[in-house]
C-alpha positions in Angstrom: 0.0 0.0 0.0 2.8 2.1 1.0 4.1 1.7 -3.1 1.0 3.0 -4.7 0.6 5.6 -2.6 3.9 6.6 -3.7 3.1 6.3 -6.9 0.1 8.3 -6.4 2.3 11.0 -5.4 4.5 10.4 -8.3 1.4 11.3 -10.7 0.3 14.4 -8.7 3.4 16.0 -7.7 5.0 17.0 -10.7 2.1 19.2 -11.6 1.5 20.5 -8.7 4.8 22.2 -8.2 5.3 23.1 -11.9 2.0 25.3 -11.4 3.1 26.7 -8.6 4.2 30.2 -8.3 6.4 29.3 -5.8 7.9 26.4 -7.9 7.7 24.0 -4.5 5.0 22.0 -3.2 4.0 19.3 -0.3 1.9 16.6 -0.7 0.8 13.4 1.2 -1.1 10.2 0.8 -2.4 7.6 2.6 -3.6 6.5 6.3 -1.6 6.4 9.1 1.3 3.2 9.2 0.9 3.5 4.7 1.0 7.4 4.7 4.0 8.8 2.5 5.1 12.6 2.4 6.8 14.6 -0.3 8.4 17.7 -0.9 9.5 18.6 -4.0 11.2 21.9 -5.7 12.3 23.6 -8.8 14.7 25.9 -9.5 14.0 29.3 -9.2 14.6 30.2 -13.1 13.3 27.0 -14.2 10.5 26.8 -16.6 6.8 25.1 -15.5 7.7 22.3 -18.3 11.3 21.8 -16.9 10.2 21.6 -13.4 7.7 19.2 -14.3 9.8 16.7 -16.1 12.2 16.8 -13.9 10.4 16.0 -10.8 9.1 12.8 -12.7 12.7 12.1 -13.1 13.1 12.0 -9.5 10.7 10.3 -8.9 11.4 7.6 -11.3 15.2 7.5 -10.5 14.0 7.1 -6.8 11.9 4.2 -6.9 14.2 2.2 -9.0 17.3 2.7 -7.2 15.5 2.8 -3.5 12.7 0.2 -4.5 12.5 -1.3 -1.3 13.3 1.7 1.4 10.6 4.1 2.6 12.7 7.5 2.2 14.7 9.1 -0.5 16.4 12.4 -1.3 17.3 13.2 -4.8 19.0 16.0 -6.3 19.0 17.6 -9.8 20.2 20.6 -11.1 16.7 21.8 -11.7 14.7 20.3 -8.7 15.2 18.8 -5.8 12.8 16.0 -4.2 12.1 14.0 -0.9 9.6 11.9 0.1 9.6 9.7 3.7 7.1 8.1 5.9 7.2 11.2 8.0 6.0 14.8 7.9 9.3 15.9 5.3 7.6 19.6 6.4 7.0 19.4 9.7 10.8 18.8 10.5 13.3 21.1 11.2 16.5 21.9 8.5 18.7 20.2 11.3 16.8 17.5 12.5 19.3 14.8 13.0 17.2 11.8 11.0 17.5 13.7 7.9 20.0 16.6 8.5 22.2 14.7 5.6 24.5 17.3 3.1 25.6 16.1 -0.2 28.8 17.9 -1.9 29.8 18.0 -5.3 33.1 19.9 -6.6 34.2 20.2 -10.1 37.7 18.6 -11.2 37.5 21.1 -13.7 38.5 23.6 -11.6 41.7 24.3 -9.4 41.4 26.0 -6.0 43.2 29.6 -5.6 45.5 29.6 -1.9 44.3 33.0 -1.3 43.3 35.2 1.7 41.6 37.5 -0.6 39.9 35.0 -2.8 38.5 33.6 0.1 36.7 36.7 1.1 35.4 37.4 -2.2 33.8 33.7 -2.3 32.5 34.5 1.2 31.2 38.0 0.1 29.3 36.8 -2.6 27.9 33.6 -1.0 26.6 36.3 2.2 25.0 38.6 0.1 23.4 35.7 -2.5 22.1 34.4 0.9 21.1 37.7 2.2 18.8 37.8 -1.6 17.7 34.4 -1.2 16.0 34.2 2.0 14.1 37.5 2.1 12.5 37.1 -1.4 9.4 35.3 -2.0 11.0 32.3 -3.5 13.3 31.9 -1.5 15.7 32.1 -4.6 18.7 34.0 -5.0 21.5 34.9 -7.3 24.6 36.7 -7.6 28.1 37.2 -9.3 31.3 38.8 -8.2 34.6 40.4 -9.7 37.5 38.4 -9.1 41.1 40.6 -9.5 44.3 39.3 -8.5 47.9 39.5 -9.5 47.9 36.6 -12.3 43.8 36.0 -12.7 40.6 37.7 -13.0 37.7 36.0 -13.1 33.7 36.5 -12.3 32.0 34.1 -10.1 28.7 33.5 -9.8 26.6 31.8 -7.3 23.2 30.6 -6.9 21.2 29.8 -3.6 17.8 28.7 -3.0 15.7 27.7 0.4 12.2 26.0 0.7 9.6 28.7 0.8 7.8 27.1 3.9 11.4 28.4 5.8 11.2 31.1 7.9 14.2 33.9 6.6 15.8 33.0 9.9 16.0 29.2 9.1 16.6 29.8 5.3 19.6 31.7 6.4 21.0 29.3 9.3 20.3 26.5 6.4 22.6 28.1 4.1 24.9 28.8 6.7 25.8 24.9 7.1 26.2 24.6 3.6 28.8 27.4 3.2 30.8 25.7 6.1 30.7 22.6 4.3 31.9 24.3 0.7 33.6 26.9 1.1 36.4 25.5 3.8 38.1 24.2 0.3 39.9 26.9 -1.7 37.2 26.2 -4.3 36.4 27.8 -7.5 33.5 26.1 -8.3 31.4 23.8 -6.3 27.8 23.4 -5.1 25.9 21.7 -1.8 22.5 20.8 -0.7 20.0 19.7 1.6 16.4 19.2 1.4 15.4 22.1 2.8 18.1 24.6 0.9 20.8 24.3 -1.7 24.0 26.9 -3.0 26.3 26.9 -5.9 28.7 28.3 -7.4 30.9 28.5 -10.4 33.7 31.0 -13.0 30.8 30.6 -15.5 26.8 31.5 -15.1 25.3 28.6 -15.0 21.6 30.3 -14.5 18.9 32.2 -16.4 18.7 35.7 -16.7 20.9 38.7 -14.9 22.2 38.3 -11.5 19.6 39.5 -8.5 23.1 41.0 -6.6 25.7 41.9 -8.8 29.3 42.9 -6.7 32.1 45.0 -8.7 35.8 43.8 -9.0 37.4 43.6 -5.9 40.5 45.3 -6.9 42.9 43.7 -3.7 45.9 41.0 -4.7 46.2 37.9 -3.6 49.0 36.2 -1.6 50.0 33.5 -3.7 47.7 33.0 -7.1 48.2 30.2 -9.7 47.6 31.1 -13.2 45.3 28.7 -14.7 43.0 28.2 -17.5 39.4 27.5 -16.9 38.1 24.3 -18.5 34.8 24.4 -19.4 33.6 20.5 -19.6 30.7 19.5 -20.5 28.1 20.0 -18.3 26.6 17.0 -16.5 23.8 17.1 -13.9 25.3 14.5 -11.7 25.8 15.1 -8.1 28.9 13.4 -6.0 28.1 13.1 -2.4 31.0 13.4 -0.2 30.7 10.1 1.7 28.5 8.1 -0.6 28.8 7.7 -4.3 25.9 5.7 -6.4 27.0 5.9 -9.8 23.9 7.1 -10.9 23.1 10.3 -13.0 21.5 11.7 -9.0 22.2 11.4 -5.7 19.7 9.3 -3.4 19.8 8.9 0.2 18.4 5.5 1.3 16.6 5.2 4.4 15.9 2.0 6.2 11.9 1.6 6.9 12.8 1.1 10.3 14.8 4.4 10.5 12.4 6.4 9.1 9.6 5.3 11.2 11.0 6.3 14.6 10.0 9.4 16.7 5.9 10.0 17.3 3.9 13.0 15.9 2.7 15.7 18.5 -0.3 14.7 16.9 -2.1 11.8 14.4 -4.8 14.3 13.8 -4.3 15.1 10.5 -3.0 12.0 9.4 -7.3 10.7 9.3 -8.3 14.0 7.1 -6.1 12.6 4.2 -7.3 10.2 1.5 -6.1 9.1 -1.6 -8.9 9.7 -4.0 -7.8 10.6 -7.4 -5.3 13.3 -6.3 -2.8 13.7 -2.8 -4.1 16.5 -1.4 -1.5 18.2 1.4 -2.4 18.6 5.1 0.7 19.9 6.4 0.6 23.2 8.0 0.5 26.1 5.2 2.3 29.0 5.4 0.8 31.6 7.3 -0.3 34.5 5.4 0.5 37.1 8.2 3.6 36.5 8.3 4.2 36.0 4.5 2.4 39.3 4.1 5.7 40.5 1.8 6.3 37.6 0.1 2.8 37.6 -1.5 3.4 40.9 -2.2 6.6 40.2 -4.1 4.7 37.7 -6.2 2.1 40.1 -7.3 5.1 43.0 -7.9 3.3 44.9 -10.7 0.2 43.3 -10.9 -3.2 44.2 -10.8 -4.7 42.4 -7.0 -8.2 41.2 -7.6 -9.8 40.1 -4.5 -12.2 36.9 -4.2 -13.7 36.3 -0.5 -15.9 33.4 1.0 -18.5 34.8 3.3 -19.5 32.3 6.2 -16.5 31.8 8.2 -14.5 34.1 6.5 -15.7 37.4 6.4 -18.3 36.3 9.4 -17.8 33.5 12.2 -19.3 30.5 12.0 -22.6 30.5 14.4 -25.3 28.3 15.3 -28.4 30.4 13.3 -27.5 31.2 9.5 -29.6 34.1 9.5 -27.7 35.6 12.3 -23.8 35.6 10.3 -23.4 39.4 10.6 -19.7 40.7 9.3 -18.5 43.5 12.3 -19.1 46.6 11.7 -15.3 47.1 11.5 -15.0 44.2 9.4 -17.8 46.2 7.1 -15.9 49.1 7.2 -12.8 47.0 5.9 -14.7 46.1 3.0 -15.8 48.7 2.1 -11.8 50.3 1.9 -11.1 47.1 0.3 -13.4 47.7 -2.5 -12.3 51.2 -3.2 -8.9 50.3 -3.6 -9.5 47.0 -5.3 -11.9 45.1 -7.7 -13.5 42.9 -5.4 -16.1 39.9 -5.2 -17.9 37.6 -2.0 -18.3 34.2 -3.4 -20.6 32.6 -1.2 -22.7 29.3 -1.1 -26.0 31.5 -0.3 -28.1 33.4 -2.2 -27.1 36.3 -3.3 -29.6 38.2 -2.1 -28.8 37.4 1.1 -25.0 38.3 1.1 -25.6 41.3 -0.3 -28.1 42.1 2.7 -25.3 41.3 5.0 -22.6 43.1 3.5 -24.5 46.4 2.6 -21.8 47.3 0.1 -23.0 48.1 -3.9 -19.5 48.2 -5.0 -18.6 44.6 -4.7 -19.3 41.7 -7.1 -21.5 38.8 -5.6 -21.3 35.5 -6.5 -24.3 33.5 -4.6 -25.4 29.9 -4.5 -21.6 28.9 -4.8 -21.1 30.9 -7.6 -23.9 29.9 -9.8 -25.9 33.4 -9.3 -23.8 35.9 -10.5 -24.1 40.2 -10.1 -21.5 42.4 -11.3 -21.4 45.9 -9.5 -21.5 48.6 -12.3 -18.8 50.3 -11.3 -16.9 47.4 -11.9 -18.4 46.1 -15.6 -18.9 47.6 -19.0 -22.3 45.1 -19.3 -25.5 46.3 -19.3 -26.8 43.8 -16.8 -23.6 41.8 -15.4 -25.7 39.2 -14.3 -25.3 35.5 -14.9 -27.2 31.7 -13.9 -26.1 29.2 -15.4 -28.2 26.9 -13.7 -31.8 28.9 -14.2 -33.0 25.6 -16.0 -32.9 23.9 -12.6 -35.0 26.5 -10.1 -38.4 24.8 -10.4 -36.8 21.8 -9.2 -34.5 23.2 -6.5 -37.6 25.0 -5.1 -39.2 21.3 -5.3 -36.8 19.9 -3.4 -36.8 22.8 -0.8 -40.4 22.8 0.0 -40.5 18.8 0.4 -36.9 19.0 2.7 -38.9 21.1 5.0 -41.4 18.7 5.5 -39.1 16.0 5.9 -36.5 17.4 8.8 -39.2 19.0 10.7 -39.3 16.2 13.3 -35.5 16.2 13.6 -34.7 19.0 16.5 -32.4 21.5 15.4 -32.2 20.8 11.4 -32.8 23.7 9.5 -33.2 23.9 5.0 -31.9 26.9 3.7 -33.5 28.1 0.3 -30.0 30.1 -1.3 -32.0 29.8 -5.1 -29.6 27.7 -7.2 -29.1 25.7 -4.2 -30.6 24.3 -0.8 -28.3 23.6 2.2 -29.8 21.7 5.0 -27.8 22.4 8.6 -27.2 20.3 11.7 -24.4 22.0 13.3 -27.5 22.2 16.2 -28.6 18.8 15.5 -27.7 16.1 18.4 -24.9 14.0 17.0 -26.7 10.8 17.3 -29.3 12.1 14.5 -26.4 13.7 11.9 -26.7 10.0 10.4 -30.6 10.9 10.1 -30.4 14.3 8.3 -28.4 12.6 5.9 -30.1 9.8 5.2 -33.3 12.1 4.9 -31.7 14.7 2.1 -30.7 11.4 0.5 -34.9 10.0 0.2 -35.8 13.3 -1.0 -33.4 13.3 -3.7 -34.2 10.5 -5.1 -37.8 10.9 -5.2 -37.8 14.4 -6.1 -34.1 15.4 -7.0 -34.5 15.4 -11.0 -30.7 15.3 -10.9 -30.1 17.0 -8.1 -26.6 15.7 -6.5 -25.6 16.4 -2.7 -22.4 17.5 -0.9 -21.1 17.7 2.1 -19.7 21.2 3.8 -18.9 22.4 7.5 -21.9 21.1 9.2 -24.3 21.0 6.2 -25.8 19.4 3.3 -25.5 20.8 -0.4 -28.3 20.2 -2.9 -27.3 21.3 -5.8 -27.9 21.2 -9.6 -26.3 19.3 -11.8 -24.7 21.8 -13.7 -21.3 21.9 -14.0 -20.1 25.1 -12.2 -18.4 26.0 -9.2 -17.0 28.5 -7.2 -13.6 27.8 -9.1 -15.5 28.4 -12.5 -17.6 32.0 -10.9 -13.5 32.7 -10.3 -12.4 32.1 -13.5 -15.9 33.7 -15.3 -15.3 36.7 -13.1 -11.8 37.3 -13.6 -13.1 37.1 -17.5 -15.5 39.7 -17.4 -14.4 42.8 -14.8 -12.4 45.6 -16.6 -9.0 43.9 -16.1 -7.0 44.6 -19.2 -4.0 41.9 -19.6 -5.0 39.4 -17.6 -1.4 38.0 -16.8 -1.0 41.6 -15.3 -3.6 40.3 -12.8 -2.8 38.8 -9.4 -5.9 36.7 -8.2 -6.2 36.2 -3.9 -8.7 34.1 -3.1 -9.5 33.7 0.6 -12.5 30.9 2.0 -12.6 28.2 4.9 -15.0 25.6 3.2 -14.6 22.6 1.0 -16.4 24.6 -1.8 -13.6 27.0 -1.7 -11.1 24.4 -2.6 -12.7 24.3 -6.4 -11.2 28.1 -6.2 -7.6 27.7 -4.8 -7.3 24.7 -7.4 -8.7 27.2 -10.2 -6.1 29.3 -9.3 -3.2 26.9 -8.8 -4.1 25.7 -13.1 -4.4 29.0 -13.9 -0.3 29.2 -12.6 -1.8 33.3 -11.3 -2.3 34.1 -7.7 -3.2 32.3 -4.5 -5.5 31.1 -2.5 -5.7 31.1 1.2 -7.3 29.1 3.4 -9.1 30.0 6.8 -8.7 27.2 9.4 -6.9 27.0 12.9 -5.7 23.4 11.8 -4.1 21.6 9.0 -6.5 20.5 6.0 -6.3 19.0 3.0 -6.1 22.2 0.9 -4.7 23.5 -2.9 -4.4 26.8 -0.7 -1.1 28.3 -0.3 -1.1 30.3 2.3 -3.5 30.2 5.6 -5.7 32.3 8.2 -7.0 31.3 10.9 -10.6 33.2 11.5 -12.0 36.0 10.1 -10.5 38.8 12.4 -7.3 37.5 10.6 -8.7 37.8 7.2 -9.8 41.7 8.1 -5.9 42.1 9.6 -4.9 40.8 6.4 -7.4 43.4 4.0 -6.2 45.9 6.2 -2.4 45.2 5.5 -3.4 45.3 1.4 -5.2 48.5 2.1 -2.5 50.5 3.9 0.1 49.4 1.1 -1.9 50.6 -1.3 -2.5 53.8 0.2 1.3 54.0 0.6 2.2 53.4 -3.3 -0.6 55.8 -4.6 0.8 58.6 -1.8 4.6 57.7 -3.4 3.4 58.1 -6.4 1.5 61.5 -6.0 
């Protein structure tokens, strides 16, 4: 069991982290003593087909040279994977179990016995570092001016961390590695680790202009030897220092035994994940908070559109539906929101109803989990802006309402919601012993009077919904479409939502390879969200945050 979900992982994985904007992804499969974890990363400047193919590679090379051991690292010049049979993301970069460093150094090059060279290799790899761990990708480069008596050269240098890593860790990552590499006179070289990697060489070996660019040096060395610089071919093998496979990677073997040692603080969200289809990850996102700067370096001259769930996002979750006011503060956040950016609630309930709650004309709604759709006219050149692409189905949802009344009205606390293109039937204040009940109930009604009607399940509710193909991912996508955007790959999508509805958005968003989604939970979920918050006076901190930098650009620019 513990091979297929692996090879699960193998078919989702690659994809996942080519459409990333962050080029990195975790995923996970499987139950308890079966589950696997992976982590998996492209370079910085590589392109979405590269990193794609060459996390397949990975994982092919893995399985056939560790086929019968339950962890593996493998490195590549343009990715970098891991998977083991614990939490990859939930350790620590110097956790002992997998703290493991592989070293390559090119023959082709000589080392330099020199003071000063030393400092210049040193310079360049502090401030590459310095780049790489503050940026949003946690991807960094750099090249430097060599002078000495007998030789000039330029070196350049390339670092990269796992964007989960705080800037501290990124940094202290790096750190280790530059011990490890730099303690050789080298000219050339590179190191890595799972959680960060660093390279260097007389030749730029990466796309595009260096991010930190240091001028000649202009000091002599003690003692320099003349040399010429040999160029061979370039192969994209790695040596590791103690260990050498003979393969075109590196792979670190772990016995099953070893990698199974040492308890989670909690098996929690080990039951949440399933393999159906696709590996969903349920390790801890980044939180958005404290990422605040790195989404804004990924939306650098974009255009932010804003997309926001309603119940349990912009409101709190309580026991009455009719009673999920927004704050008056959180109201007044919107409303600075939506003069600042083009803005639209998503909601599973009708639009009508949303709109009565929110109070603001200058937002888009999206009701009945996006199948009602209202442009606000100061945000669309249409005449009407309106769009159902479910009408066809209202006399039978209203069918199906009126006879789901009837049938929960002996089950204490149920309540049936009518949100137009939909029907949601609660229990969150049904006794638990009768949540088996309600369901089984939506179920009879459906099939004597669904007329394709299918069900789903959200946070304490039943979905009835038509069977038309649209979801909250495709009101995204139609929205995004439709508002005066211009170039829509100047456009930088943030979608924000708490339910399982919401996920059809962040997975919109993640094909789309523009913006991100984040989700709104105090624990770990399965999630295609990049980023999290944990309740909805976190989501207002966050609109506040977008707010007050965009005040301070337009007062720059003024």
């Amino acid at each position: 069991m513990y091979g297929t979900n692996l090879d699960t992982l193998a078919a989702v994985l690659p994809s996942t982290v080519a459409s990333s904007p962050l080029l990195s992804a975790n995923e996970s499969c499987g139950q308890e003593a079966t589950m696997v974890y992976a982590v998996a990363q492209c370079r910085g400047d590589t392109s979405s087909s590269r990193c794609k193919r060459c996390v397949s590679k990975n994982f092919e090379d893995a399985r056939s040279i560790c086929a019968f051991r339950q962890g593996a690292l493998v490195f590549r010049d343009w990715c970098t994977l891991g998977y083991l049979s614990r939490e990859l993301i939930m350790l620590s970069p110097e956790d002992a179990s997998i703290d493991i460093t592989t070293m390559k150094q090119d023959e082709s090059y000589v080392t330099i016995q020199s003071s000063t060279f030393d400092a210049t290799i040193h310079e360049l790899a502090n401030g590459v570092a310095g780049k790489t761990a503050t940026s949003a990708k946690r991807f960094g480069t750099g090249r430097i001016e060599f002078s000495g008596v007998e030789i000039e050269m330029k070196i350049y240098a390339l670092a990269q961390c796992l964007p989960s890593l705080s800037v501290k860790d990124c940094d202290s990552c790096l750190a280790v590695l530059f011990d490890t590499l730099l303690a050789h006179n080298l000219t050339a070289g590179r190191a890595a680790k799972l959680w960060c990697n660093y390279r260097f060489a007389p030749r730029q070996f990466f796309s595009g202009k260096p991010i930190l660019d240091i001028p000649v040096n202009g000091s002599s060395p003690k003692a320099v030897k003349k040399h010429k610089h040999k160029h061979r071919k370039h192969t994209p093998g790695w040596v590791w220092a103690v260990v050498a496979l003979g393969a075109a990677v590196v792979l670190l073997a772990m016995e099953a035994e070893a990698a199974t040692t040492g308890d989670r603080s909690s098996g929690e969200h080990e039951k949440e994940v399933q393999c159906k289809g696709k590996a969903l990850a349920v390790a801890p996102r980044p939180w958005a908070l404290e990422r605040f700067q790195e989404i804004v370096q990924l939306a650098a001259s974009k255009e932010i559109v804003l997309f926001l769930d309603y119940d349990g996002t912009l409101s709190p979750i309580v026991n009455d539906p009719d009673e999920a006011y927004i704050s008056d503060e959180m109201r007044r956040t919107l409303q600075d929101v939506a003069r600042c950016f083009k803005t639209s609630i998503v909601s599973g309930r009708a639009r009508a109803k949303v709109l009565k709650f929110v109070g603001i004309d200058e937002i888009n709604y999206a009701g009945s989990h996006g199948m009602d759709i209202k442009l606000s006219t100061a945000t669309t050149e249409e005449e009407h802006g309106s769009y159902q692409p479910a009408e066809e189905h209202l006399a039978a949802i209203t069918e199906v309402y009126n006879s789901l009344l009837r049938a929960t009205k002996e089950i204490d606390g149920a309540g049936v919601e009518n949100n137009k293109y939909c029907v949601s039937v609660h229990f969150r204040n049904v006794a638990t012993e009768d949540h088996l009940r309600v369901r089984k109930v939506v179920e009879e009604v459906l099939q004597t009077k669904g007329g394709g009607l299918k069900m789903t399940e959200g946070h304490k509710v039943y979905e009835v919904r038509p069977p038309t193909h649209w979801n909250k991912g495709d009101a995204v996508l139609y929205l995004l479409e439709h508002l005066r955007l211009g170039d829509l790959a100047k456009v930088f999508p943030i979608y924000i939502g708490d339910d399982r509805t919401d996920e059809d958005a962040f997975k919109a968003l993640r094909e789309k390879t523009s913006g991100v989604g984040i989700l709104v939970s105090e624990a770990a979920k399965q999630t295609h969200a990049f980023y999290t918050l944990e309740d909805p006076s976190q989501v207002m901190e966050f609109l506040k945050l977008l707010v007050r930098g965009k005040r301070e650009i337009e007062s720059a620019a003024a």
